[in-house]
C-alpha positions in Angstrom: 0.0 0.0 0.0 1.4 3.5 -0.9 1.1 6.4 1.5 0.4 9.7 0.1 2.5 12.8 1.5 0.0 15.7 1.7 1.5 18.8 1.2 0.8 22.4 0.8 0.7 23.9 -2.1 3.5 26.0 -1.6 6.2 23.6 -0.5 5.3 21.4 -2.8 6.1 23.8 -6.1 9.0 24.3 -3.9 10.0 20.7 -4.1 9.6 21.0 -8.1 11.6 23.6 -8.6 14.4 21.9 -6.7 14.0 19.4 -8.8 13.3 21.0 -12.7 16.7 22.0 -13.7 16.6 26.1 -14.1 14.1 26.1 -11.9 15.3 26.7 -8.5 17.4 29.9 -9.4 14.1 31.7 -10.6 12.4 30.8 -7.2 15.8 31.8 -4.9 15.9 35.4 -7.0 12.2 35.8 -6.9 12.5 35.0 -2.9 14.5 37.3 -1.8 12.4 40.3 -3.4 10.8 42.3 -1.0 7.4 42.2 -2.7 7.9 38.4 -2.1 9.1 38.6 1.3 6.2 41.0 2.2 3.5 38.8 0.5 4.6 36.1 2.6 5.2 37.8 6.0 1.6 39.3 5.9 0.1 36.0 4.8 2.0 34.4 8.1 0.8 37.5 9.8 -2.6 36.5 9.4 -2.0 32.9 10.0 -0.8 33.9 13.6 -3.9 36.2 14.0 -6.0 33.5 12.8 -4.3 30.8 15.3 -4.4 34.0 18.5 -8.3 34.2 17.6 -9.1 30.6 18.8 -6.7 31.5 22.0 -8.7 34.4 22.7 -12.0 32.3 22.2 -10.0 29.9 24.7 -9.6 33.2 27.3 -13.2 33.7 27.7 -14.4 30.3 27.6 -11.7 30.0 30.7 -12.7 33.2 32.0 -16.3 31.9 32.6 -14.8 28.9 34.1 -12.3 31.0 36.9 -15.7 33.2 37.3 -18.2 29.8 38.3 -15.4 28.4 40.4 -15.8 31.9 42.6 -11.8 31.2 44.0 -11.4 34.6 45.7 -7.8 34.6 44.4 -8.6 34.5 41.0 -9.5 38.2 40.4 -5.4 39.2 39.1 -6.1 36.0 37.3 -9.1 37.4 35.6 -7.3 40.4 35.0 -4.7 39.4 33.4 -7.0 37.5 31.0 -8.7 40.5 30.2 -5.7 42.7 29.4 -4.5 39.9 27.1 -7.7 39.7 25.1 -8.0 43.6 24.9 -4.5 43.6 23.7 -5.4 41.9 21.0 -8.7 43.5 19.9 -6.6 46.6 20.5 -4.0 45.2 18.0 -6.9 44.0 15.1 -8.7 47.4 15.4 -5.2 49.3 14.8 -3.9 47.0 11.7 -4.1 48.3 8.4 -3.4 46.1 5.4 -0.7 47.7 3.9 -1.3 49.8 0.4 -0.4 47.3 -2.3 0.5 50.4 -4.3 3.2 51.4 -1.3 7.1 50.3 -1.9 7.9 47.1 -1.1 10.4 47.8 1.5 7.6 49.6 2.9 5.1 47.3 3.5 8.1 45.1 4.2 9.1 47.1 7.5 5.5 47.7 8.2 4.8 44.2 8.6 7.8 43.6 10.1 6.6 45.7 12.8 3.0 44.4 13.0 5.0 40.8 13.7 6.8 42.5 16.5 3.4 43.6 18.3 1.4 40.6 17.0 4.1 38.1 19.0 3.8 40.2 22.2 0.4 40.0 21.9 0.7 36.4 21.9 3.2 36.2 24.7 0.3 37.9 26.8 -2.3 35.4 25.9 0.0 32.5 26.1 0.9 34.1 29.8 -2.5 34.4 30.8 -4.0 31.3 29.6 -1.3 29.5 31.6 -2.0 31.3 34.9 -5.5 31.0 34.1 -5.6 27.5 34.0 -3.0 27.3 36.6 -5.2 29.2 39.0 -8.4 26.6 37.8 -6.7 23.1 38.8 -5.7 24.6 42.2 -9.2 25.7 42.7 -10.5 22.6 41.5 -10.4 20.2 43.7 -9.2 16.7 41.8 -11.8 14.2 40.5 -12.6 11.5 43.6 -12.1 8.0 42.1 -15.6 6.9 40.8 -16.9 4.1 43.7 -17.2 0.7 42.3 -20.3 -0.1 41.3 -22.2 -3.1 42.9 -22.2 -6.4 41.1 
């Protein structure tokens, strides 16, 4: 039985060209461009905003869980949650797609700058979902072994 290797799309025309003589020096040129290089940095810009977005959605569905579990130490926890998650609705709100129209060193810094924020953004979330559910298994008191059920 064969196995297929899946792929992206991407890395697997970059595969071909490593393979098609003429090919690769085209594609290694083309890289370094920084209409290229800003292409892909804002497409792996929104791929981590895409990946933050179900880590916020992970904040507030852990949010609700501190708030039921009513730990009276959980409040700087709660905080911290909620500085993270305006952070990075502060962060969306303020991004601009740069002008395709604009120099490409241009959009190049620009992004390069947006990545800069973006990852502290995500150092906060990643920060306080791990205090967050830190502060939730020491409030939660660990599952008591089921009793054995009568035969």
């Amino acid at each position: 039985m064969r196995k297929l290797l899946l792929l992206p799309l991407g890395a697997a025309f970059g595969l071909l060209s490593l393979s098609l003589p003429g090919c690769g020096t085209k594609a290694t040129t083309e890289a370094a461009t920084p209409a290229v290089q800003a292409r892909a940095l804002e497409n792996t810009l929104m791929a981590r905003h895409d990946s933050l977005m179900g880590q916020t959605e992970q904040l507030f569905e852990l949010k609700a869980q501190l708030t039921a579990a009513k730990v009276p130490a959980n409040a700087p926890v709660l905080a911290k949650m909620q500085t993270a998650s305006q952070a990075m609705m502060t962060w969306m709100h303020a991004y601009q797609p740069p002008d395709s129209t604009a120099p490409a060193p241009q959009r190049l810094t620009y992004l390069q700058d947006q990545q800069t924020q973006l990852l502290a953004v995500a150092q906060q979330i990643t920060a306080a979902l791990d205090s967050g559910n830190a502060t939730l298994r020491r409030a939660t008191p660990a599952a008591a072994p089921a009793a054995p059920q009568p035969k």
